[in-house]
C-alpha distance (Angstrom), angle and dihedral (degrees) to the residues before:
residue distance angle dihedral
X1 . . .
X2 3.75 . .
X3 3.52 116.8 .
X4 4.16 95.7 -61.1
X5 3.69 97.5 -17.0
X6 3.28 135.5 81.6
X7 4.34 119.2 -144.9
X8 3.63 103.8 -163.2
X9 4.07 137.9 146.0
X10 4.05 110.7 -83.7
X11 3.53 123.8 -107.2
X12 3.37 138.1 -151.6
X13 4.23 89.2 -110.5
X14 4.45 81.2 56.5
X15 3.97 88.6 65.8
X16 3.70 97.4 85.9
X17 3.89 89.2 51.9
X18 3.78 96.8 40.7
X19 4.21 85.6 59.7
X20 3.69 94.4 41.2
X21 3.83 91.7 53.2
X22 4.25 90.0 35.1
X23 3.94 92.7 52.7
X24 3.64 101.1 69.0
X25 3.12 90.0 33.5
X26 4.01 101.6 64.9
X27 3.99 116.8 104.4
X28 3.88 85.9 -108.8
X29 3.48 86.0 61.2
X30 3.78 100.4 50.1
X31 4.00 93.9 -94.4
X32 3.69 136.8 108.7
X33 3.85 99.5 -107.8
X34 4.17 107.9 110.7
X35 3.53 95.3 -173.7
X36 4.34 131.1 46.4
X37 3.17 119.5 -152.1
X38 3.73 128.5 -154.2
X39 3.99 118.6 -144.1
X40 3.75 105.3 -107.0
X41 3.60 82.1 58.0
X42 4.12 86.6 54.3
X43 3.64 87.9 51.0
X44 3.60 99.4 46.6
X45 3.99 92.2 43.2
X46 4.68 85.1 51.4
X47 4.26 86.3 55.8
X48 4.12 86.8 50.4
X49 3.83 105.9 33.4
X50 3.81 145.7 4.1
X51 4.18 119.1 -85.5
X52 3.93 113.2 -163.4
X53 3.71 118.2 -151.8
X54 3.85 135.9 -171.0
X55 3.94 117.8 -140.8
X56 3.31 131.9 -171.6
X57 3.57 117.8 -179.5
X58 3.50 98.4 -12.2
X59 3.98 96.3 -50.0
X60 3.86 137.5 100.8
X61 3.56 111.3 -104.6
X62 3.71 100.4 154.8
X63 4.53 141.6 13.8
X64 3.47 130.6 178.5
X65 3.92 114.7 -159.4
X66 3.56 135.6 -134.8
X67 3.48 123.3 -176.9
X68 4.03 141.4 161.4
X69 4.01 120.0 -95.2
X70 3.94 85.2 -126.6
X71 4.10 85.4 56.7
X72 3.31 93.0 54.5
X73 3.62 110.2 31.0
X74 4.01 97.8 101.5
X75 4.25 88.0 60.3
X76 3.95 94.1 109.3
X77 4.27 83.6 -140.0
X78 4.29 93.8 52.8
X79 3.54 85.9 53.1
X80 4.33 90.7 46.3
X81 3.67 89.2 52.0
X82 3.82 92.3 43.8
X83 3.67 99.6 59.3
X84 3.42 91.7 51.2
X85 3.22 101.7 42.1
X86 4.27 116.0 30.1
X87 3.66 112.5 -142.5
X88 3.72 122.8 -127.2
X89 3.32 132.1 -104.1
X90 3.94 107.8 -86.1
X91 4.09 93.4 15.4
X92 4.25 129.5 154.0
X93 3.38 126.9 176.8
X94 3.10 127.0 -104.1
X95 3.62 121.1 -147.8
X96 3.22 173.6 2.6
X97 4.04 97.9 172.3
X98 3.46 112.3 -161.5
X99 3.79 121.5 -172.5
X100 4.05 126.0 175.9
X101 3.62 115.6 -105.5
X102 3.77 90.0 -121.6
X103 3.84 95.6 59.5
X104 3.21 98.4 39.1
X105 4.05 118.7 133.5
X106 3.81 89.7 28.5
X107 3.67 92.4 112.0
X108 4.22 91.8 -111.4
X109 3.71 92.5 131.1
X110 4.49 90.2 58.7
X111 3.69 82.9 45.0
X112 4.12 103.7 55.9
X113 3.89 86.9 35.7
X114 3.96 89.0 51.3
X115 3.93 85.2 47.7
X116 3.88 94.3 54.7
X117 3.55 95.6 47.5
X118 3.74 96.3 59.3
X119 3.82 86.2 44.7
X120 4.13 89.9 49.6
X121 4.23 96.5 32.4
X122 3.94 119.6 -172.7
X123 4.07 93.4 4.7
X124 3.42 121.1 123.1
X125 3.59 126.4 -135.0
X126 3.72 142.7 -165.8
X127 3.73 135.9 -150.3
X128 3.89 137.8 163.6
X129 3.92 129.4 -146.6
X130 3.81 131.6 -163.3
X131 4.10 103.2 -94.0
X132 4.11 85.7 -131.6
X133 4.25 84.1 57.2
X134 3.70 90.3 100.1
X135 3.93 93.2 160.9
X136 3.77 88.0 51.5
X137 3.33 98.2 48.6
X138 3.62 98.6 52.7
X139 3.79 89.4 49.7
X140 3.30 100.6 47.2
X141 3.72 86.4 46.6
X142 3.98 89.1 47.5
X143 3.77 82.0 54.9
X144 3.68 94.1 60.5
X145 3.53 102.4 -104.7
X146 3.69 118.2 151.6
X147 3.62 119.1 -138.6
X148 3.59 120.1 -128.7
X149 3.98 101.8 -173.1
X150 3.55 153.1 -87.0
X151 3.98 124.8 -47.2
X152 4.10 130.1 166.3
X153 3.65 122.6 -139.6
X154 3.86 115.5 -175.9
X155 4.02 94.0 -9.0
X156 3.82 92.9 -53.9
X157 3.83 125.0 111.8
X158 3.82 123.7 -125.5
X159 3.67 140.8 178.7
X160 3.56 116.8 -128.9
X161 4.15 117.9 -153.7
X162 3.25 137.8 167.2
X163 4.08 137.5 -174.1
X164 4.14 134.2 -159.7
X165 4.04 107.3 -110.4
């Protein structure tokens, strides 16, 4: 438990929350989320590698993502990044993060991400935000991240960055 929240490993009893708080969170929606996911895919992605949620009082208010390359290497904007940036030997991405707008600024995001590196030490990872993200950026850059430059995917700009487990 930190402070009010708790950090913990997902379950398969979080997947109702992580789509509540993913759904208006999507770009179609207005958010920063490029890609929906359903909930078999949640379940599928818990079996392979570690989810991070937030709760607070009992509910989902915040996941972090990691997933393999090979899970993700049919999203048209994994496989932008990719040829511009080569991953590394060993590498996940990270990502998306996904934080309710009412706890927002409370630092959740640095805490699940600090939470899946010690459950995924020394690996690196990669992950891309839209360049017009500006809150993401900075946190992800608060977080440490390093970036590792610009791609497009589908006429849109994003920032590709990446960080040592």
């Amino acid at each position: 438990m930190i402070a009010d929240y708790e950090i913990a490993l997902a379950t398969l009893e979080d997947i109702p929350g992580i789509i509540t708080l993913q759904d208006p969170n999507v770009i179609d929606r207005g958010g920063g989320l490029s890609v929906r996911q359903t909930a078999d895919w949640f379940k599928r992605s818990m079996l392979e590698m570690p989810i991070i949620v937030s709760r607070h009082d009992g509910k989902v208010v915040g996941y972090v993502l990691s997933t393999s390359l090979a899970a993700k290497s049919h999203v048209v904007i994994v496989q932008a990044m990719l040829r511009s940036f080569p991953a590394p030997s060993d590498c996940y991405l990270y990502g998306p993060v996904c934080v309710d707008t009412t706890e927002r600024g409370k630092g959740l995001a640095g805490m699940m991400f600090e939470e899946l590196r010690t459950r995924l030490p020394g690996r690196p990872a990669m992950t891309f935000v839209r360049a017009d993200n500006a809150p993401s950026l900075r946190a992800h850059r608060k977080m440490g991240m390093r970036e590792l430059g610009s791609f497009m995917s589908e006429g849109v700009p994003h920032i590709a960055l990446s960080y040592t487990g």
